[in-house]
Rosetta silent file (secondary structure, phi, psi, omega in degrees, C-alpha in Angstrom):
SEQUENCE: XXXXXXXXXXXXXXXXXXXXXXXXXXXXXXXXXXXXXXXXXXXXXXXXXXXXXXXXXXXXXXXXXXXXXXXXXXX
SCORE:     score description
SCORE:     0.000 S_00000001
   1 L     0.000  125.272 -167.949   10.812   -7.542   -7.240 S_00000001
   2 L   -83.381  133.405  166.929    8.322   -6.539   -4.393 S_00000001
   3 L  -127.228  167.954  179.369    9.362   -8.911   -1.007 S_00000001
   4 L   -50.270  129.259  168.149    7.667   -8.872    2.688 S_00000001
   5 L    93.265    7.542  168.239    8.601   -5.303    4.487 S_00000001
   6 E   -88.353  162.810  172.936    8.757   -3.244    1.529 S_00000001
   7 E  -110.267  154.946 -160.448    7.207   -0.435    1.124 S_00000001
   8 E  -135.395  169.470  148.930    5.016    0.000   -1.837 S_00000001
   9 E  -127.758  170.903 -149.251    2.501    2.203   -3.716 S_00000001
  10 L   -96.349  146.811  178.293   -0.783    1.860   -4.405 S_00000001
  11 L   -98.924    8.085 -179.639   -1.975    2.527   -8.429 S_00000001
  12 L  -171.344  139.477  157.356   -5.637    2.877   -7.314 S_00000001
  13 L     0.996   73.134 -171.312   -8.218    3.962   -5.907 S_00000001
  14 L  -113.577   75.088 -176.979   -9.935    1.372   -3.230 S_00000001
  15 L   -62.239    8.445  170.496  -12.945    4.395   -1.569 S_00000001
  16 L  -114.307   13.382  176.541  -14.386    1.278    0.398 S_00000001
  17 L  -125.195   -8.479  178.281  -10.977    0.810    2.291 S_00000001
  18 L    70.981   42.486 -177.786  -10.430    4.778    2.349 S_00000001
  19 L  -103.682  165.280  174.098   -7.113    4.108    0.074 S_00000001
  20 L  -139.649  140.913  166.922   -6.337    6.652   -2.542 S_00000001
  21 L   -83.338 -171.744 -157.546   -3.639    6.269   -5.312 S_00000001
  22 L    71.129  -14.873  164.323   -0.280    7.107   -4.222 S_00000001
  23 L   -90.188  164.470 -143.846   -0.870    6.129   -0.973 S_00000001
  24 E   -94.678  121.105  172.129    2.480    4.109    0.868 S_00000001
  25 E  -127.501  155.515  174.854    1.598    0.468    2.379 S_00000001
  26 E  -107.531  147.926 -176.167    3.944   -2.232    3.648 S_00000001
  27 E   -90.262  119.113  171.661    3.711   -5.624    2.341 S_00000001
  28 L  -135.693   41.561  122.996    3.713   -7.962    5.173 S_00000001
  29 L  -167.408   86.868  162.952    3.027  -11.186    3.233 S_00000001
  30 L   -78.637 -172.887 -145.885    2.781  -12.770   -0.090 S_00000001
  31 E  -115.792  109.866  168.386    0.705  -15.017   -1.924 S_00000001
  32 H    51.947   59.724  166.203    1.727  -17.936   -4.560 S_00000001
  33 H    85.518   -2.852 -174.015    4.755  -16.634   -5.914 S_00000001
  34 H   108.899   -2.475  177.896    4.108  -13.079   -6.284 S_00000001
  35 L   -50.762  -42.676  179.719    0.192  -13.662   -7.192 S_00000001
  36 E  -141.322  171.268 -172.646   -1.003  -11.599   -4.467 S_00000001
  37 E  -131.386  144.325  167.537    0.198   -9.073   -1.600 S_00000001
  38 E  -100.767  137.424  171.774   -1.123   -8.528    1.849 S_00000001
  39 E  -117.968 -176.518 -178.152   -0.077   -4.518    2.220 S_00000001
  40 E  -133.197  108.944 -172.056   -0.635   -2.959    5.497 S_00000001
  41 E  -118.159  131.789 -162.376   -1.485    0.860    4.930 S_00000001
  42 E  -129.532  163.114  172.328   -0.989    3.096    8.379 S_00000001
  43 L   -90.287  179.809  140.844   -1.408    6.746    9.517 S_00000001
  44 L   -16.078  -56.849 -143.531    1.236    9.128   10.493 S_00000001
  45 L  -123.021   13.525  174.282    0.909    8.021   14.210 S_00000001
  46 L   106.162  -61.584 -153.216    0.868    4.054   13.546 S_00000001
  47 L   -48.790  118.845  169.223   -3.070    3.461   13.231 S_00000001
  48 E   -87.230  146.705 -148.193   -3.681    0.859   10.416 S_00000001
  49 E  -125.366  -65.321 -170.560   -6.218    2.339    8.279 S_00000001
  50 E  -147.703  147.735  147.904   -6.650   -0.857    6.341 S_00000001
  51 E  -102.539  133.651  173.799   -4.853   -4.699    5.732 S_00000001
  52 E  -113.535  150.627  164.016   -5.706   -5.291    1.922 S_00000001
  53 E  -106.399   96.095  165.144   -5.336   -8.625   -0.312 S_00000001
  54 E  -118.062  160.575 -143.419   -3.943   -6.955   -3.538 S_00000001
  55 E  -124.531  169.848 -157.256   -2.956   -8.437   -6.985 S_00000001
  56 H   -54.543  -42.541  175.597    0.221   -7.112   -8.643 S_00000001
  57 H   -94.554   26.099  144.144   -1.312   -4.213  -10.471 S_00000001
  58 H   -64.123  -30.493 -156.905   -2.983   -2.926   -7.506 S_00000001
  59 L  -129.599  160.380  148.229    0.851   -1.789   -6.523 S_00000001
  60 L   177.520 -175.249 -151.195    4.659   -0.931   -7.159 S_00000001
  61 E   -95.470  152.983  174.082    7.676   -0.332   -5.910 S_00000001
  62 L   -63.513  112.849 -172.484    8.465    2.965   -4.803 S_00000001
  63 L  -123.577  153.676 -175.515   11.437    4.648   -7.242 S_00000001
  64 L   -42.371  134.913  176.761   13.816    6.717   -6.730 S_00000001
  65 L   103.690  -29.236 -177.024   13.394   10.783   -6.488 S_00000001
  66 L   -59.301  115.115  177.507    9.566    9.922   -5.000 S_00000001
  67 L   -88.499  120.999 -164.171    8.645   12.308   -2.167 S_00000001
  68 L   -98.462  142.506 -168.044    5.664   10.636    0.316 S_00000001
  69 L  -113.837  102.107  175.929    2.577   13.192    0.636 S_00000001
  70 L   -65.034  138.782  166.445    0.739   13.668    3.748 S_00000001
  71 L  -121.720  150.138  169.195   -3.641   13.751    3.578 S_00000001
  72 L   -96.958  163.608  159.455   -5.902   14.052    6.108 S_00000001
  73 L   -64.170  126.044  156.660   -8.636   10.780    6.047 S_00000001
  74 L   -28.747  133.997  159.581  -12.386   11.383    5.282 S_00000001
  75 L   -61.991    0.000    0.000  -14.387   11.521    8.742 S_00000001
């Protein structure tokens, strides 16, 4: 069960928010029960990159054995 402050990853693609999947966002609120997630997705150095409104299969929880992958962002 995903709750506020987790961290999660993304299962797709969103190129008009500059998200890729696999990359790691924190959920900091949801919506009706589990309808929807606000995630917060950040650089290396803190800069949020995007706040998204995403629906459950937009996401998941991060499992065990998962290694987090640095990219650089599109200019």
């Amino acid at each position: 069960m995903i709750a506020e402050l987790d961290i999660v990853v993304l299962t797709t693609n969103i190129p008009e928010q500059n998200l890729l999947e696999g990359d790691l966002g924190t959920v900091v609120m949801i919506y009706n029960n589990n309808a929807a997630y606000e995630v917060e997705f950040i650089t290396l150095y803190g800069e949020t990159v995007s706040v998204s409104t995403l629906t459950p299969n937009q996401i998941r929880e991060i499992k065990k054995g998962e290694m987090p992958h640095a990219r650089n962002l599109a200019a």
